[in-house]
N, C-alpha and C positions, 0 to 999 in steps of 0.2 A: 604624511599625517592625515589628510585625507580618505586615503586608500584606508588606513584604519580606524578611522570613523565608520566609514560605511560598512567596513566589517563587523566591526560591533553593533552596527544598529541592523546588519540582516542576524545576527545571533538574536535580540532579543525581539525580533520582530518575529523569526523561526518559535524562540521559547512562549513567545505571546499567542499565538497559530496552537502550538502544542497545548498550553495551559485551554484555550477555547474549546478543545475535543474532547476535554478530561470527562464532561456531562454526558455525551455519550458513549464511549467506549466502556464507561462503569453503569453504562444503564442497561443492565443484564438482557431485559428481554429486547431491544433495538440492536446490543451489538450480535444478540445468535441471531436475530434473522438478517442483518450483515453478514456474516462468518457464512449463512446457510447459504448467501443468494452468489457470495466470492466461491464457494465449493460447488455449485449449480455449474457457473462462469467457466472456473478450472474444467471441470466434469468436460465439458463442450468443447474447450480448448484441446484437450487430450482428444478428443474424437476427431475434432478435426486434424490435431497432428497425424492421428494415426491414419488416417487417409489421404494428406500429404504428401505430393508426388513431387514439387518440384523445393529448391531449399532456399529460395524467397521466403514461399508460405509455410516454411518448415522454423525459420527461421524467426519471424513474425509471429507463430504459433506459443514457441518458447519465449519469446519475448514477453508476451501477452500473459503466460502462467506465470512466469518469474514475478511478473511487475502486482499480478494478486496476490500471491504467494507472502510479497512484501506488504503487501494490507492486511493478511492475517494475522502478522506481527504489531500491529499497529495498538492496540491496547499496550504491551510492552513499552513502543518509545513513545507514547505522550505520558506513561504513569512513570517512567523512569528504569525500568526492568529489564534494559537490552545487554 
């Protein structure tokens, strides 16, 4: 019983987090230089992959674009879009 309490109150603590970003991800000119500064981010990760010799920092590399890659999306799941 418990256990699902605390599940429902990390859903609307998540939906409360989400509903707080709505201000900026529709404030057009703040989320492209977002978007510009996460493709800068990417841009640099790829270089570094691509000079990546051993597959720690290969590994790490990709990790790193994956996890911005998911920020890109990020307009989509706070407005509801995914």
């Amino acid at each position: 019983m418990k256990m699902q309490q605390n599940q429902q109150d990390n859903k609307q603590e998540k939906k409360h987090n989400l509903g707080r970003l709505k201000s900026f991800v529709n404030n057009k000119d703040m989320y492209d230089c977002f978007l510009s500064e996460l493709e800068d981010q990417i841009n640099t990760y790829q270089n570094s992959l691509l000079q990546a010799s051993d597959p720690v920092t290969v590994h790490r590399m990709q990790g790193s674009i994956f996890a911005l890659q998911r920020l890109i999306l990020l307009r989509d799941k706070v407005n509801g879009n995914n």
